[in-house]
C-alpha positions in Angstrom: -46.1 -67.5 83.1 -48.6 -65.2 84.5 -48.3 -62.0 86.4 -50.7 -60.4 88.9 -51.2 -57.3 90.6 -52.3 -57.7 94.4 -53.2 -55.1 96.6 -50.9 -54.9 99.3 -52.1 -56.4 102.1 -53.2 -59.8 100.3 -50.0 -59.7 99.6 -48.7 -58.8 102.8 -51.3 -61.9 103.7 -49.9 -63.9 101.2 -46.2 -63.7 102.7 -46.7 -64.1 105.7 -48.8 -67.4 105.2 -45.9 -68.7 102.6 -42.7 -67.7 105.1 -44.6 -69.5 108.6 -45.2 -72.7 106.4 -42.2 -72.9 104.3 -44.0 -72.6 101.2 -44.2 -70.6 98.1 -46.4 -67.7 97.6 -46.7 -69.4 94.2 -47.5 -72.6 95.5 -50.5 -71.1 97.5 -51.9 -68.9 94.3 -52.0 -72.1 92.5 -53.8 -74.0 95.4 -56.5 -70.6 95.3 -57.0 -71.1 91.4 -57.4 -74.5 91.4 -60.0 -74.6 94.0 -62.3 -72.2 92.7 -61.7 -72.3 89.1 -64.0 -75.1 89.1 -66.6 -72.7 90.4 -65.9 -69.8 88.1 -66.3 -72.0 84.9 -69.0 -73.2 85.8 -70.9 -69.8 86.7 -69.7 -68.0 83.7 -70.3 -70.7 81.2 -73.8 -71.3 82.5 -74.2 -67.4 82.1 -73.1 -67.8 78.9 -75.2 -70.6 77.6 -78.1 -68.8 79.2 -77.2 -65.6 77.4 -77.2 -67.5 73.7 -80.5 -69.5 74.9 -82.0 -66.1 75.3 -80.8 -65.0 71.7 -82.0 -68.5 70.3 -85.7 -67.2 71.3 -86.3 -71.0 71.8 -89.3 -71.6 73.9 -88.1 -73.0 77.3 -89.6 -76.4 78.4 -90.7 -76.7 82.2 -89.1 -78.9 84.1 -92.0 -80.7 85.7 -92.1 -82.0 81.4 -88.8 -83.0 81.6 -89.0 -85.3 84.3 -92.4 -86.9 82.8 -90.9 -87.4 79.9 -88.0 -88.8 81.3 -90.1 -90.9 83.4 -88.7 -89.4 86.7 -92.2 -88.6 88.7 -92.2 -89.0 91.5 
């Protein structure tokens, strides 16, 4: 169970979009998470990973290295 605080005219928004279609209000916040939680996990755990990389003081390898040594030239 989660509870959240929405200003009043995304939820004014919200209503109106779950009463014309027949659906929940829940049903639609779900549909909102799902699609850009994705996103959001992605964008803060790359921050995040970036942040301790920094920390590490590890020396950062170019990626025009990379690919050699991967054997991805072009």
């Amino acid at each position: 169970m989660l509870a959240v605080r929405l200003p009043k005219e995304i939820e004014d928004r919200l209503s109106r979009l779950a009463r014309e279609t027949g659906r929940t209000k829940s049903y639609y916040v779900r549909e909102a998470l799902l699609r850009y939680l994705d996103d959001l996990e992605d964008a803060y755990l790359a921050e995040a990973a970036y942040e301790r990389f920094l920390a590490s003081r590890e020396e950062a390898v170019p990626i025009e290295e990379v690919e050699r040594n991967l054997g991805l030239e072009d």
